[in-house]
C-alpha positions as CSV (number, residue, x, y, z in Angstrom):
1,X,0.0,0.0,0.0
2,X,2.7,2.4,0.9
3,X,4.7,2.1,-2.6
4,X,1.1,2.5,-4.3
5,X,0.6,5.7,-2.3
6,X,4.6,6.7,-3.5
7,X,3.8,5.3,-7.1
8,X,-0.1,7.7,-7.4
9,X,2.1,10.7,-5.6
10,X,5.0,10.9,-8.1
11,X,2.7,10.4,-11.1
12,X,0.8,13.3,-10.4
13,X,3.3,15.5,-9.6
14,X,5.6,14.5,-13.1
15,X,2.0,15.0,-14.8
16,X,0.9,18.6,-13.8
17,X,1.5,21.6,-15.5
18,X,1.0,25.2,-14.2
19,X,-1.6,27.4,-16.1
20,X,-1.5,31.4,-15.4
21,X,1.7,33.2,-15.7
22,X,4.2,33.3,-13.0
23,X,4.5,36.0,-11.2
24,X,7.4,38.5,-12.0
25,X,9.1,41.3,-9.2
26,X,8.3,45.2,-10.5
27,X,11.0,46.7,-11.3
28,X,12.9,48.9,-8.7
29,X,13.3,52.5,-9.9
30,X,16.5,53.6,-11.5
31,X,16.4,57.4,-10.0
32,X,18.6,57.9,-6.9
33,X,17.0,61.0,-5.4
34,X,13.8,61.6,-3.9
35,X,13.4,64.8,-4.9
36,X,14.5,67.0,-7.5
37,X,16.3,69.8,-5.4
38,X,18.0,66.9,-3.1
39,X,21.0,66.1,-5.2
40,X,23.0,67.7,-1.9
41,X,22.8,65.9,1.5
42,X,20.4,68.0,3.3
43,X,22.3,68.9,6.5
44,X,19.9,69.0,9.8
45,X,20.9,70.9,12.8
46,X,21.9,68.7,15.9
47,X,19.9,69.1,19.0
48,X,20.5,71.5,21.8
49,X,23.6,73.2,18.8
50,X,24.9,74.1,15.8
51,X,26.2,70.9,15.0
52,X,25.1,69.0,11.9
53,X,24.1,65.7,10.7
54,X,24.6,64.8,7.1
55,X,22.1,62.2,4.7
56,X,24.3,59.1,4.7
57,X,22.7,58.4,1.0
58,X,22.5,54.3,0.8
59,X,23.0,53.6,3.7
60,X,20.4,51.2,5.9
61,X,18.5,52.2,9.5
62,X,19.2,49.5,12.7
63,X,16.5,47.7,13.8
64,X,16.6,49.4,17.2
65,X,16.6,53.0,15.2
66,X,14.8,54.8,18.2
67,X,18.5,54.5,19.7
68,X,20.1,57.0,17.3
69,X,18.6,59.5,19.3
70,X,20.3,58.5,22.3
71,X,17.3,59.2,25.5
72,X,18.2,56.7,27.8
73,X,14.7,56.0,28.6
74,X,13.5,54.6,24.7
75,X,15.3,51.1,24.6
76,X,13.1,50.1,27.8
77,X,9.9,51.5,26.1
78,X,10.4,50.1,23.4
79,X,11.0,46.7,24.3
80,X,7.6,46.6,26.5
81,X,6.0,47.8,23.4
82,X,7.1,45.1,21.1
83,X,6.7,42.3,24.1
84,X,2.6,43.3,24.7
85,X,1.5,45.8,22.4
86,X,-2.0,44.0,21.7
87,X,-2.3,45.1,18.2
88,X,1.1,43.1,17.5
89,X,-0.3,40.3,19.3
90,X,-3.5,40.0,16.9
91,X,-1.0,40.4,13.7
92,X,1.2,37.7,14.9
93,X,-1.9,35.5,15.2
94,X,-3.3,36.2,11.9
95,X,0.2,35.7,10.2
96,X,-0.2,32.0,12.1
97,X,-3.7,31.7,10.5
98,X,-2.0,33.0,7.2
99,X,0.6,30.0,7.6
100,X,-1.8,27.4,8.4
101,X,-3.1,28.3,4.8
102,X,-0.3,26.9,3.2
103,X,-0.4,23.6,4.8
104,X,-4.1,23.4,4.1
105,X,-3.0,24.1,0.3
106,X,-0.2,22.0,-0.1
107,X,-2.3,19.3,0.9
108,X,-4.2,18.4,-2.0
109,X,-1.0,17.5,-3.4
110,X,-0.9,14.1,-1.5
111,X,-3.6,11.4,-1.9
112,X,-6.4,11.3,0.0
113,X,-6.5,7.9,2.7
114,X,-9.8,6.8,4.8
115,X,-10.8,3.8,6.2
116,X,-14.6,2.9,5.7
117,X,-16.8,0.5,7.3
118,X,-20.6,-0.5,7.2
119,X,-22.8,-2.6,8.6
120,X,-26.3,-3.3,7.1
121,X,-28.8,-5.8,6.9
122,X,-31.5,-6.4,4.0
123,X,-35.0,-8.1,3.8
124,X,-36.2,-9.6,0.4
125,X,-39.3,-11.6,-1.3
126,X,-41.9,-9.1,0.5
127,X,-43.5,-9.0,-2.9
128,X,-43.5,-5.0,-2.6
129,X,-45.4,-4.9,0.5
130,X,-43.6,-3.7,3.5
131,X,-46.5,-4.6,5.7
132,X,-46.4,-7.9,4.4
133,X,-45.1,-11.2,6.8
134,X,-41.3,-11.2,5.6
135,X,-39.8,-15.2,6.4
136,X,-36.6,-14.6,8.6
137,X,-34.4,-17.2,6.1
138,X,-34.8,-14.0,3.5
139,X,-33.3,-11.7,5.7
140,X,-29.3,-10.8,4.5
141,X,-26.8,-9.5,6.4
142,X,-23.6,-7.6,5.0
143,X,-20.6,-5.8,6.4
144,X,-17.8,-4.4,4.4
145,X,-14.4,-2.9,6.2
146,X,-11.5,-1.4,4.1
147,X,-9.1,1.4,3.5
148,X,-10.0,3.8,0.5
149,X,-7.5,6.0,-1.2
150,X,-7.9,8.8,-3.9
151,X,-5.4,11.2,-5.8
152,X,-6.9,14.2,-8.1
153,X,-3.8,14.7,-10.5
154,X,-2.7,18.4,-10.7
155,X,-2.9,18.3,-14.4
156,X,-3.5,22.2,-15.2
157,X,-1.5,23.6,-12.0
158,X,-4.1,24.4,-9.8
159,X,-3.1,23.5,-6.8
160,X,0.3,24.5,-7.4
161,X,-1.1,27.9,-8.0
162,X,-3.1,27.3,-5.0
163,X,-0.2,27.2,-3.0
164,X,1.6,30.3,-4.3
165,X,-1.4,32.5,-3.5
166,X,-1.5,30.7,0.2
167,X,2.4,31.9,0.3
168,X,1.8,34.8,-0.7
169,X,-1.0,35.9,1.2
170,X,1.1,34.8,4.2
171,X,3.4,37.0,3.3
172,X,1.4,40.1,3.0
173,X,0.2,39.1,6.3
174,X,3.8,38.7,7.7
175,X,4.7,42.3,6.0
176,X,1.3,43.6,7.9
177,X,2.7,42.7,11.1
178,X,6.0,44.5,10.2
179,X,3.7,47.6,9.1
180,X,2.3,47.1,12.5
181,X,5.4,46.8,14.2
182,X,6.9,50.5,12.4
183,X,3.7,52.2,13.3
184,X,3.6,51.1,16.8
185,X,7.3,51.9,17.6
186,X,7.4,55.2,16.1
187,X,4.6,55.7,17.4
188,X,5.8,55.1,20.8
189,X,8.9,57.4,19.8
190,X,6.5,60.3,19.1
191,X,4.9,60.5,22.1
192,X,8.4,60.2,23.9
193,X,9.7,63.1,22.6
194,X,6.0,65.0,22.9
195,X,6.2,63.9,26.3
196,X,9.3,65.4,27.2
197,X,9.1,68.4,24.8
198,X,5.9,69.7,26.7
199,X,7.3,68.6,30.2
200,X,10.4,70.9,29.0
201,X,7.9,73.4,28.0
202,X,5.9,73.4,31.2
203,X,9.0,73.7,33.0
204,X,10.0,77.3,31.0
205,X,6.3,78.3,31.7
206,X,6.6,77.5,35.2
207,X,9.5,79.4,35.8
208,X,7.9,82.7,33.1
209,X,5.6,82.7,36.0
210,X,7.8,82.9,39.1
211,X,9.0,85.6,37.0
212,X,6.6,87.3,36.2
213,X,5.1,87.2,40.1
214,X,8.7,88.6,41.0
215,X,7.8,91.8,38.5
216,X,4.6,91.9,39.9
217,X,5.8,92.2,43.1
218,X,8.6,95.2,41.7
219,X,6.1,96.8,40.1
220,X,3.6,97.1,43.1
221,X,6.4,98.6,45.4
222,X,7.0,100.6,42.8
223,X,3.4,101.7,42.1
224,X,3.1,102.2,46.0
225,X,6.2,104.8,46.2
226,X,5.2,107.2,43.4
227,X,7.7,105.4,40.9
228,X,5.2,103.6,38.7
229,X,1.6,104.3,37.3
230,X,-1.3,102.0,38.0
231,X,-1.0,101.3,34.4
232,X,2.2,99.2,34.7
233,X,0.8,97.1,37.4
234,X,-2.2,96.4,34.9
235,X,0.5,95.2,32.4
236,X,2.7,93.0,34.7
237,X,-1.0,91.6,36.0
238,X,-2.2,91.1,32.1
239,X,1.2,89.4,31.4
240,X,1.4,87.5,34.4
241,X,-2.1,86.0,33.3
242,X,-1.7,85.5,30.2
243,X,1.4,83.1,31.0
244,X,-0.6,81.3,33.5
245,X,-3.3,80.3,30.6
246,X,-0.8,78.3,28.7
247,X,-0.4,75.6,31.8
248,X,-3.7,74.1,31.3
249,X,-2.8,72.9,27.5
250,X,0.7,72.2,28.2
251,X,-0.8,69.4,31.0
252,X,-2.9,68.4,28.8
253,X,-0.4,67.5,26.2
254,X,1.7,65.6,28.9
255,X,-1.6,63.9,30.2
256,X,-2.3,62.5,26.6
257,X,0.9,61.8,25.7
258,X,1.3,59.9,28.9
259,X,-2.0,57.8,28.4
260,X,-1.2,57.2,24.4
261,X,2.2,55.4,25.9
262,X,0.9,53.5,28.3
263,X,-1.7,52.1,25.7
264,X,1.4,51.1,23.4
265,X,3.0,49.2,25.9
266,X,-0.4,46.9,26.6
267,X,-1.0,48.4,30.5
268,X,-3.7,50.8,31.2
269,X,-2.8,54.3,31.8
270,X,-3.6,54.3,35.6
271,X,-1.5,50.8,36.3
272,X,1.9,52.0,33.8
273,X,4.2,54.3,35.3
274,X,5.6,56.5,32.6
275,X,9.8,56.6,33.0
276,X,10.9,60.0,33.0
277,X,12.4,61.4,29.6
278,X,14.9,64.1,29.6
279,X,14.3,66.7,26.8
280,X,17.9,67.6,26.8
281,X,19.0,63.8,26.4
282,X,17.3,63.4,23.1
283,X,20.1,64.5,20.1
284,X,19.9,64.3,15.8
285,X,21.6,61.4,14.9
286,X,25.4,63.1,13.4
287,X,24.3,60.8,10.2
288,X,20.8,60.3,8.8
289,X,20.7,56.5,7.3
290,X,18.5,57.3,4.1
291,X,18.2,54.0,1.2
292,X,17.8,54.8,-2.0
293,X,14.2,54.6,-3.3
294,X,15.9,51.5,-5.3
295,X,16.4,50.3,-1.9
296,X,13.3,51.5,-0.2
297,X,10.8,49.9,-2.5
298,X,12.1,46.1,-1.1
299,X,12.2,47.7,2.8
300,X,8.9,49.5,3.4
301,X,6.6,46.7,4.4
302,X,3.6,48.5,3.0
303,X,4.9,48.6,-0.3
304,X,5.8,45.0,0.2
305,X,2.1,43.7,1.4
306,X,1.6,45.4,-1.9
307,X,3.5,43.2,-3.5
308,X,2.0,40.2,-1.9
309,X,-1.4,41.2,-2.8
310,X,-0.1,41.3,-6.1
311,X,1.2,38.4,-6.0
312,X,-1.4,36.7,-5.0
313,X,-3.5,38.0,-7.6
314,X,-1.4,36.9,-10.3
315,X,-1.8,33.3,-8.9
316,X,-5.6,33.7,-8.8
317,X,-5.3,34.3,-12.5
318,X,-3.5,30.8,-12.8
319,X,-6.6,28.9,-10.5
320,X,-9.3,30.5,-12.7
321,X,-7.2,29.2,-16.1
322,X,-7.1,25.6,-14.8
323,X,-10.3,25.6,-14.2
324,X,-10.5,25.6,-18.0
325,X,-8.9,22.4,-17.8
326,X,-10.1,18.8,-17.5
327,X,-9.4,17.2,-13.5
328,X,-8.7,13.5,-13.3
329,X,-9.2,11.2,-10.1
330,X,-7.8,8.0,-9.4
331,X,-9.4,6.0,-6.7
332,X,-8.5,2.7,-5.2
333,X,-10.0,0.6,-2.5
334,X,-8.8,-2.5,-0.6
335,X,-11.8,-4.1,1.5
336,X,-13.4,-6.9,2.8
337,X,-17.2,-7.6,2.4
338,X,-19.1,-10.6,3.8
339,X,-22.4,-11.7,5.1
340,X,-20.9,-12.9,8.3
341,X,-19.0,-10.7,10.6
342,X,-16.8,-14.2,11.9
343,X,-15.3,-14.7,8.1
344,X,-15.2,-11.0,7.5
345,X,-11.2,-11.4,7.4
346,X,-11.5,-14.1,4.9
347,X,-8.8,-14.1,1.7
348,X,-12.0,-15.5,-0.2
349,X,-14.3,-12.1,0.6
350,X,-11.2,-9.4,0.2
351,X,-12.3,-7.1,-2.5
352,X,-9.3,-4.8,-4.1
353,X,-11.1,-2.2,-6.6
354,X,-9.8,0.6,-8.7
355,X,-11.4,3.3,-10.8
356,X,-10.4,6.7,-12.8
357,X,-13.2,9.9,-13.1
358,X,-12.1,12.8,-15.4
359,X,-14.3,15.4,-15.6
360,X,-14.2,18.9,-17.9
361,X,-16.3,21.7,-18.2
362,X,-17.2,22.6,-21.8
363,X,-19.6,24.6,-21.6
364,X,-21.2,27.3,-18.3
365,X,-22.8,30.1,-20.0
366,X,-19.0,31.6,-20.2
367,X,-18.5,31.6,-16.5
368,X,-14.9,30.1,-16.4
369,X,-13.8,32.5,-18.9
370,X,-15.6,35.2,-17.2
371,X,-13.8,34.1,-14.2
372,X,-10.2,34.5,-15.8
373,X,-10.8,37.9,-16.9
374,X,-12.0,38.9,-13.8
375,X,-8.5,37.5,-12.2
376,X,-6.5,39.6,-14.5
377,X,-8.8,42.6,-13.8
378,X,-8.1,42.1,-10.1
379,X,-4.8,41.9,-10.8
380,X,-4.7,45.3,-12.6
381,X,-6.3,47.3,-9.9
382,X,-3.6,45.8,-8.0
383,X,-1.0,46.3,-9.9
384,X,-2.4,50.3,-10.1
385,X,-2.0,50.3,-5.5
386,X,0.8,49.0,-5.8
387,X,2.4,52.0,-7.6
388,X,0.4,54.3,-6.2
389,X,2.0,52.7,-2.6
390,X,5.0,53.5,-3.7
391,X,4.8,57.2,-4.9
392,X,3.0,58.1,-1.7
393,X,6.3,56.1,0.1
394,X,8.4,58.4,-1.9
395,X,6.3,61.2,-1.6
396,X,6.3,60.5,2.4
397,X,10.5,60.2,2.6
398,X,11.2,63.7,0.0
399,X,8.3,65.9,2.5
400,X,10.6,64.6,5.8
401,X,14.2,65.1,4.3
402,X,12.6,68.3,3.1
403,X,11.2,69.2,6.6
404,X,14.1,68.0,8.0
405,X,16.6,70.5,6.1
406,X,13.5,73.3,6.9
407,X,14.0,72.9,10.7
408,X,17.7,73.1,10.2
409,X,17.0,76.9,9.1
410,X,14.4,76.8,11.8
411,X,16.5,76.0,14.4
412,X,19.4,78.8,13.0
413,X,16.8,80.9,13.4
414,X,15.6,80.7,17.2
415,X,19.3,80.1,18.1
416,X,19.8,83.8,16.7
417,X,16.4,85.3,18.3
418,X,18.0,83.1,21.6
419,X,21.2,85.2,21.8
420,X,20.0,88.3,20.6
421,X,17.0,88.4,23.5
422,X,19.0,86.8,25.6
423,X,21.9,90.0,25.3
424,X,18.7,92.5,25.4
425,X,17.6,91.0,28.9
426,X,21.3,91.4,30.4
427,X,21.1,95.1,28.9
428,X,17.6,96.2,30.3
429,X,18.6,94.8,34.0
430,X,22.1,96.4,33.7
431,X,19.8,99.7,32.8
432,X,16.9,99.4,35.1
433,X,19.7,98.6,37.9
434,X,21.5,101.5,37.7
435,X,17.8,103.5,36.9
436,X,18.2,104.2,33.6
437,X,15.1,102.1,32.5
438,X,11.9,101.4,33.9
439,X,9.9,98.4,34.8
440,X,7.6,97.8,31.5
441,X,10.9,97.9,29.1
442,X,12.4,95.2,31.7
443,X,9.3,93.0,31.2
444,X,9.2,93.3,27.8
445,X,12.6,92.1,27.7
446,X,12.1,89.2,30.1
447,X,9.0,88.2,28.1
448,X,10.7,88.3,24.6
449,X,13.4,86.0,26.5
450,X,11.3,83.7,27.5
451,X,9.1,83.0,24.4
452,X,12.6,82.5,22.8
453,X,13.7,80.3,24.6
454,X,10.2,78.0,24.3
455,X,10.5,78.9,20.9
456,X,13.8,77.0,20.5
457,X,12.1,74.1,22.6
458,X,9.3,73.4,20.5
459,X,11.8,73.8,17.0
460,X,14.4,71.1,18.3
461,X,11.2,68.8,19.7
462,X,9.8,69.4,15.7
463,X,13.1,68.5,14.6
464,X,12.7,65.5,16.9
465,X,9.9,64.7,15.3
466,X,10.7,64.9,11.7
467,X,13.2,62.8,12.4
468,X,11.3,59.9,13.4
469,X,9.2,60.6,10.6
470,X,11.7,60.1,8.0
471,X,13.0,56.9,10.0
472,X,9.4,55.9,9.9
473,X,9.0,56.5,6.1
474,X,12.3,54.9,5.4
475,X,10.5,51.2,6.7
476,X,12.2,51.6,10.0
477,X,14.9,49.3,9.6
478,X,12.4,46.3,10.5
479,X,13.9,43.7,8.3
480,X,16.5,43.3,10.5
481,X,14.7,43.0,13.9
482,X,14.6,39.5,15.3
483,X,11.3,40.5,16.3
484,X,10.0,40.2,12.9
485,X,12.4,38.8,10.5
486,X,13.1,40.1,7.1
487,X,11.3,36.6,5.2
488,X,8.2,35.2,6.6
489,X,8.6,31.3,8.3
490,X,6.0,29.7,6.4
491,X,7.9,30.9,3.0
492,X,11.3,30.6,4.1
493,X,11.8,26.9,3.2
């Protein structure tokens, strides 16, 4: 029995074709930039100085990227992110589900084995009436017992293309979970550095206030000895007010950000306790990893799911052209039949049986062609998302390198309005010191240092930010985390 089962296997295989085309790769584009005014490296201001980071053109992200921008406080994050983040959880278990496909496809390529037994007794010479006396010497007993094997031959290729759409379905599904995984951690990242840009920013505010309750104070004592007009204490009152409205937003932002993290990392917001991040400890990578769009179009994962899909499309034109062709079955069966269930085992009642059914379709109205057409019609529209994935991803990466080389100006910028308010303040209290100034040019100096100063906060926390952007855009160096592996198991072999 076993060589027959070897002998049915290898014939079907040696007899199948595959109908449909197989699947070829798009082509990577040939252009190296991503935008037409980027032939230069776009340099981006570091954070907290002048210094700058340069576009290391070709060059790949790590799969722990969030560590280029050295807060001690990601790595730990991170890791609780990837470890429980629900949402990963449910990809990972419909990649499994996507896997199982496969085996459920590749089985139709081995024969089909059962074991079937019956028992059944029968009554004749009733004449037609079954309410009729019926003699006990007509009644017949019969039980059968036997293994049954069958083998459909893969003549066209269908179940060969069967398989390659199970693969590759699996495989979008794998690249879904990597598409989850980039999301989720630069997601994580984003709220970091919101985090600890408005906890920076709600310090400054706090201390604008003590400030501005110090003036208050000045100008008070100053209004009660003749020195200053009511109107000046109105002013350092208005500006003292004004400052205090910005707390509410600024708690707000560290409230959300705090909540949005603690979701990430699976935990509800009142059982995580969020680490603390350091605004200051947060610096722009000295070199930006950035792959060519060559390089990018086989890294992104969304671009790749694309693929998939596509993939499997282009299989599901080969299932709907087999169906065009005939099937054949082979069927054998090995049993014993007898009237008596003691001589059931008899060499005398073994029955050994064999049969072929083909079957073709000729003729349905013009469905099966209708079918095919509407495969390669599928696999047009996909073929059309595809490419529109990957001018969006190139779109995505040229907007953040551009943004990226905008906030180095940005930054040049605030560092300037820095010093120069920062010189004015030293002036005005030199002046209004030795009383050659009065209070309102003092707070207007104070005030202008301040929102400089948040100023530069909230351009090197945008900086921040379009920096993970770009790292997002770029695929996020996923392929290379052991978390998710660059080729899916199931397709790997």
């Amino acid at each position: 029995m076993n060589k027959l089962v070897l002998t049915i296997t290898a014939a079907g295989l040696l007899a199948g074709c595959t109908a449909g085309p197989d699947f070829v790769r798009p082509a990577a584009p040939a252009f190296s930039n991503y935008d037409r005014d980027d032939s230069e490296p776009a340099p981006a201001a570091g954070s907290g100085g002048t210094s700058l980071a340069v576009i290391g053109a070709g060059q790949s992200l790590p799969a722990q990227w969030w560590e280029l921008l050295q807060a001690p406080a990601l790595p730990a994050v991170l890791d609780q992110v990837v470890a429980a983040n629900q949402t990963l959880a449910a990809a990972r278990a419909t990649l499994a589900q996507a896997q199982e496909g496969i085996v459920q496809a590749r089985s139709t390529w081995f024969p089909v084995l059962s074991v079937g037994a019956s028992a059944g007794r029968s009554i004749s010479g009733n004449g037609g009436n079954q309410y009729s006396y019926r003699p006990a010497s007509n009644a017949t007993n019969q039980f059968s017992l036997g293994p049954q094997i069958s083998y459909t031959f893969d003549i066209a290729g269908q179940t060969a293309r069967t398989v390659e759409q199970a693969k590759a379905n699996a495989e979008n599904q794998h690249y879904q979970l990597a598409a989850a995984y980039l999301t989720l951690t630069s997601s994580a990242v984003t709220q970091a550095i919101t985090l600890a840009t408005s906890q920076k920013l709600l310090a400054t505010t706090e201390n604008l206030i003590k400030n501005d309750e110090k003036n208050l104070e000045l100008v008070q004592k100053s209004f009660r000895i003749g020195t200053a007009a009511q109107t000046d204490v109105l002013t350092a009152q208005s500006q003292l007010e004004n400052d205090r409205t910005q707390l509410p937003a600024l708690r707000q932002q560290i409230s959300v950000a705090r909540h949005a993290l603690a979701v990430l990392v699976g935990q509800a917001p009142s059982q995580w306790r969020t680490p603390d991040f350091d605004f200051d400890s947060f610096k722009m990578p000295a070199t930006l990893p950035v792959s060519l769009p060559s390089e990018l179009v086989h890294q992104r994962p969304d671009i790749l799911s694309a693929e998939a899909l596509l993939h499997a499309d282009s299989a599901a034109i080969g299932i709907a052209a087999a169906q065009l062709y005939p099937s054949l079955t082979l069927s054998l069966s090995d049993s014993y039949q007898s009237t008596l269930v003691n001589t059931l085992f008899n060499t005398a009642n073994r029955l050994l049986s064999a049969s072929t059914s083909g079957n073709w379709t000729l003729f349905q109205g013009g469905a099966l062609a209708s079918q095919k057409r509407a495969a390669v019609d599928a696999y047009d529209a996909q073929l059309a998302t595809y490419k529109q994935t990957v001018l969006t991803a190139f779109g995505q990466v040229a907007d953040a390198l551009r943004a990226i080389d905008n906030d180095t100006e940005s930054l040049r910028l605030a560092q300037n309005a820095m010093a120069i308010s920062s010189t004015s303040l030293r002036l005005q209290r030199a002046s209004y010191s030795a009383g050659k100034s009065n209070v309102l040019l003092l707070l207007s100096a104070e005030n202008a240092y301040a929102q400089a100063s948040m100023n530069l906060v909230r351009v090197q926390g945008q900086r921040l930010q379009n920096c993970v952007l770009l790292f997002a855009a770029l695929g996020g160096g996923w392929e290379s985390s052991k978390e998710i592996g660059r080729q899916p198991p199931a397709t790997a072999q």
